[in-house]
N, C-alpha and C positions, 0 to 999 in steps of 0.2 A: 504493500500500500504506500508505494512512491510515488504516487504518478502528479505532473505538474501540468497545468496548461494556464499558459499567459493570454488573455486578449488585449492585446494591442490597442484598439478602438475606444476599450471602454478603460484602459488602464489598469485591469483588476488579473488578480492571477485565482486560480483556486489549485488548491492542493489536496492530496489523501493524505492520514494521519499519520504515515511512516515518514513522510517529507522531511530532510532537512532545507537548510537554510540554501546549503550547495548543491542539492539539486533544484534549488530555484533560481538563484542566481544568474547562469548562464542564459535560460529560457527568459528571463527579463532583460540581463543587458542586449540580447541579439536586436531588440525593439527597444534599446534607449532607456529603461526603467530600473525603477530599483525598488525594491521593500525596507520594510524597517528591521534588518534585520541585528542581532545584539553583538555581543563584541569578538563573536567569534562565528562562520558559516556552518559549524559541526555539529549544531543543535537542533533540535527538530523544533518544526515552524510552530506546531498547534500549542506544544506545552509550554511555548515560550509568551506566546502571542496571546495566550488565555489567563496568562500571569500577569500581564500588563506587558513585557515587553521593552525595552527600550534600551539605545544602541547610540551609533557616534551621527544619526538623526534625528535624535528627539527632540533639542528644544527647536529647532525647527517643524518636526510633523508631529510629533506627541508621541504617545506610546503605539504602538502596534494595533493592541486591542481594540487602537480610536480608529481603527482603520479596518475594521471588519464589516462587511457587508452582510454575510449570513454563513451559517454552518449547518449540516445533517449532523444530527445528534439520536445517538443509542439512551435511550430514557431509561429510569428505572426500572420500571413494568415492562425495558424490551422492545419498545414501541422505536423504526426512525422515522424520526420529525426533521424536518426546516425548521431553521428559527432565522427570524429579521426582521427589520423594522414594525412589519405587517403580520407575522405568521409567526406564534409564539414568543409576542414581543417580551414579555415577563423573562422567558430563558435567555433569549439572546441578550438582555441586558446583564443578565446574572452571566454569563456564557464570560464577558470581555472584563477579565478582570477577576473573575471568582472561582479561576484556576478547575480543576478536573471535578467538580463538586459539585455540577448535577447531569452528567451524563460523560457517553462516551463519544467525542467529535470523530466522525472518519473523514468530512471532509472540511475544508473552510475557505472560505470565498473575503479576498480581501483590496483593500489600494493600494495602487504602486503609482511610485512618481518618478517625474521625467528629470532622474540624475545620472550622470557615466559617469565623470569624474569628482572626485573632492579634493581638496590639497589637506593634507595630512602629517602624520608621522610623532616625532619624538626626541625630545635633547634630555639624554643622562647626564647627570652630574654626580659627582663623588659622595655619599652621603652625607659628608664630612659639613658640605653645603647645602645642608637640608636647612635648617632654620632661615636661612637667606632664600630660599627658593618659596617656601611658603609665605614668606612675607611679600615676596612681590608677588605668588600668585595669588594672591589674597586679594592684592589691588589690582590687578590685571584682570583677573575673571570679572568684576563684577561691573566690569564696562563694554566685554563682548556684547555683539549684536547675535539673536537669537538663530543665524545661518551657522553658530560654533557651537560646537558642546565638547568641551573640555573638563580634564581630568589633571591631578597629579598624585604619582604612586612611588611611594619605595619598593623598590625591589630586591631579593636579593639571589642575585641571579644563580643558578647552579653550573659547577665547571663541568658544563658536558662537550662535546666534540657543534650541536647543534647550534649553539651561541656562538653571536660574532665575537672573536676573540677579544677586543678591547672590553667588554663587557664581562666576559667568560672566568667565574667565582666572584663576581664583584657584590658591593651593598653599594646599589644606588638611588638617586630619587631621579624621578621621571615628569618632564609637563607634558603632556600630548592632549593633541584635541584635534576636530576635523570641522571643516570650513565648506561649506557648500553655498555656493551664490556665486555674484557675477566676479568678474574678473581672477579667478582662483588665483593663477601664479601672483602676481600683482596683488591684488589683496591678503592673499595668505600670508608674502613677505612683510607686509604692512603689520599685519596683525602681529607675528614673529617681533617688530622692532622692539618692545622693552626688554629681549631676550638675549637678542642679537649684541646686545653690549651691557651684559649679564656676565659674560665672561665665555671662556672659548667649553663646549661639553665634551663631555667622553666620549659621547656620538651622535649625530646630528641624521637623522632619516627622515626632515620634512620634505615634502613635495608635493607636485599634483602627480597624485594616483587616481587608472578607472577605480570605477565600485568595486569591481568587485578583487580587488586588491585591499581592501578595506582591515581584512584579517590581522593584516601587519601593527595596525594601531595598536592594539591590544596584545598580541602575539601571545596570545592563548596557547596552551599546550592542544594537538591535534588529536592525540590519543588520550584515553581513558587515564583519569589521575586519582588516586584516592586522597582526600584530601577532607579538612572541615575545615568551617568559615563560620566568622558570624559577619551580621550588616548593621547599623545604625541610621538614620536619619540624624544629619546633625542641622544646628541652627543656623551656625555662620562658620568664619573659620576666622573668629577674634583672634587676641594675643594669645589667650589659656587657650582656647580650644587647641593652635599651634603649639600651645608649649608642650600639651598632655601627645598630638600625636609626635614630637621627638621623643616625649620619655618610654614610650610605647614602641616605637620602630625608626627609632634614629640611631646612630654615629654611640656605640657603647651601652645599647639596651639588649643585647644578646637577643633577640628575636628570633626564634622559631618560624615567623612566619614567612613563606614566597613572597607575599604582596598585600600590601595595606593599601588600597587604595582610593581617594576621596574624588568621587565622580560628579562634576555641576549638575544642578538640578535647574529648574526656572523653564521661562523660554515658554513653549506649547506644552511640555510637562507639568507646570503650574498652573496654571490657566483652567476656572474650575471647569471640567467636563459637561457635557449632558447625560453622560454615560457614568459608569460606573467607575472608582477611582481605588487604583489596588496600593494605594501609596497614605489613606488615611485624608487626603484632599489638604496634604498638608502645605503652609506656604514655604518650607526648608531649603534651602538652597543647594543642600551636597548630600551626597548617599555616601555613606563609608561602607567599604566592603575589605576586609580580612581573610586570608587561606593562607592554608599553610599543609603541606603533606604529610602523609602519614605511611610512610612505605615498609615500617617497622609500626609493630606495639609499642615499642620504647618515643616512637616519635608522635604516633598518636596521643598518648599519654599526654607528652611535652606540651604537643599544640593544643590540647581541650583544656589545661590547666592556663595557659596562658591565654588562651581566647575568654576564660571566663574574669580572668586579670581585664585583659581588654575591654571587656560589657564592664566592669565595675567603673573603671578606668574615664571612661567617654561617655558614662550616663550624664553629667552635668551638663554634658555639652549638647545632649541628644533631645531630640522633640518627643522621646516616645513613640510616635509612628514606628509602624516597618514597613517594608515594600517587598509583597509576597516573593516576587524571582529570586530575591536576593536573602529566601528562609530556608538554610538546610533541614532537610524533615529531620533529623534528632533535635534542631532545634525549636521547630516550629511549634512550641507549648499552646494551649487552649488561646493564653492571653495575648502572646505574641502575632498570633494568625487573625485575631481579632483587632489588634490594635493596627494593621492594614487598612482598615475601613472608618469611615466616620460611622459616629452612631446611627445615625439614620441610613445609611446602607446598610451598616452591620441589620440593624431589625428588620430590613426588608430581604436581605439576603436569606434569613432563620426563617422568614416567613416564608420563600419560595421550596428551601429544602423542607416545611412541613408540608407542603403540597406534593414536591415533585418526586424526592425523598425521603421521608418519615423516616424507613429503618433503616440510612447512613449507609447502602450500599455502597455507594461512593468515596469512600472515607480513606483512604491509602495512599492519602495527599495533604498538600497543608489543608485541613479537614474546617471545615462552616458544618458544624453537628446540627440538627432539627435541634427544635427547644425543649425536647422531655430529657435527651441526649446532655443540654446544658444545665438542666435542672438538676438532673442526677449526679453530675461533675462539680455544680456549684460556682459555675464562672460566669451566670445571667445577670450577676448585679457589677460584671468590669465594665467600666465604662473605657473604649477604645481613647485614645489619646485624638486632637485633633491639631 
């Protein structure tokens, strides 16, 4: 259940539920288009796109989810149904956003927009230069124009043969962000200038790249990684909020983790929806997200003890929201998978799984339980964070 088919005409692609990102990919740039797809093509379209979604496009197009037209859906009782605007409007709202939790999608029908290239890429620096790097990116992001959505991560990169060598066993910090709008070369360098005389990087990979070169921003591992993450929603990225992430993943914190990294929010990701919002509807400006490997028990051990270091670490800083994509299911707790929605979704959400769902067949995901299910658990009286 791979199968892709782009219309050109109408802009829209539909997919079957096996789909990744990279069998869709090529079938849209052949006609000019792209999806919203996240920071890596090796994921499948439905479970990303049903989580909310969102990639080196969003604050320009929004989440993914906002871009769904309709789905066939395996319903509780077995039944498939359409859902969309018109035909099962109740699901398809609950559908974009509220992740595997009331049926099973085989197909989904969504927008694509007319991008080939983006300028892009990445400047390392020594970690050593971390606290100088978050201070200007601090001032820097919060005067992009909504065509960038930018990030900045520590890394710390592993000595494998796969890394370019100047990089290869290093601890660095990262800015990267991707530029979609008029003029790329020309405007992206523009964008680049408080950077540009920032000092010379450890390695410099911006450009205009097509789409579907997009991989490279992020340079995700392609194969299966065992690993655990936590994510945070933070407020801003003041002087403490910078301080607490060097004592966490800077220059002599002994870090366990691959990658801390604080992803801009804003732009069409903020902007409250008509739809359903997998982020808490919150106004937060950055998503923190944490992993680190586990390829030993010894190292699993390591990284769960310090991720929990880390949630204690950056609650100050944090809104409370979560944003479902970014919940490993060990850690997607009752409260945590709730505090993705505001209240008034969350109770319309409980209200559609007692219709559609009652007895939580569904549930082997970041789980929205019917409300005898909440009652019995005792988490009816949290109130989500907004």
């Amino acid at each position: 259940m791979r199968g892709v088919h782009v219309d050109p005409e109408t802009r829209t692609a539909r997919v079957e539920a096996g789909a990744k990102w990279a069998d869709l990919v090529p079938e849209a740039t052949a006609h000019g288009l792209a999806g919203l797809q996240g920071s890596t093509s090796h994921v499948g379209v439905v479970g990303y796109t049903m989580a909310g979604g969102f990639g080196w496009l969003g604050r320009k197009y929004g989440f993914a989810a906002d871009s769904v037209k309709e789905a066939d859906v395996v319903t509780a009782d077995g039944e498939l149904v359409k859902a969309n605007a018109h035909e099962n409007a109740d699901l398809f709202w609950a559908l974009k956003g509220g992740g595997g939790n009331f049926g099973i999608v085989t197909s989904l029908e969504f927008a694509l927009y007319p991008v080939t290239h983006v300028f892009g890429g990445n400047l390392f620096y020594p970690v050593e230069r971390a606290e100088e790097v978050l201070e200007l990116y601090s001032r820097w992001a919060g005067d992009l124009p909504e065509e960038v959505t930018s990030a900045v991560a520590f890394l710390n990169v592993p000595p494998i043969p796969d890394v370019p060598e100047p990089l290869r066993g290093r601890s660095v910090i990262t800015v990267r962000f991707c530029y979609t709008g008029e003029d790329l070369a020309e405007k992206g360098e523009e964008l680049l200038g408080p950077w540009r005389g920032f000092g010379e990087p450890v390695m410099d990979t911006f450009g205009v790249m097509p789409y579907e070169a997009m991989d490279m921003i992020s340079m995700d591992p392609v194969e299966p990684l065992g690993a655990y993450g936590h994510s945070e929603i933070l407020r801003d990225l003041s002087r403490e909020t910078r301080q607490t992430l060097m004592e966490l993943a800077g220059a002599g914190s002994d870090t366990p983790l691959l990658m801390l990294e604080i992803r801009q929010l804003g732009g069409a990701l903020s902007r409250p929806p008509a739809d359903l919002s997998p982020m808490g509807r919150s106004d937060a400006t950055y998503a923190m997200n944490g992993i680190g490997a586990t390829f030993t028990p010894e190292m699993a051990q390591a990284v769960q003890a310090y991720l929990a270091h880390f949630a204690e670490a950056s609650r100050p800083h944090a809104t409370g929201a979560t944003y479902v994509n970014f919940l490993d299911l060990d850690g997607a707790s009752p409260e945590r998978v709730k505090a993705a929605y505001s209240v008034e979704d969350w109770e319309r959400l409980v209200e559609l799984k007692d219709r559609r769902d009652p007895g939580n067949l569904f549930r082997f995901n970041r789980n929205i339980p019917p409300s005898s299910a909440e009652r019995a658990n005792g988490t009816r009286s949290t109130t989500p964070a907004t």
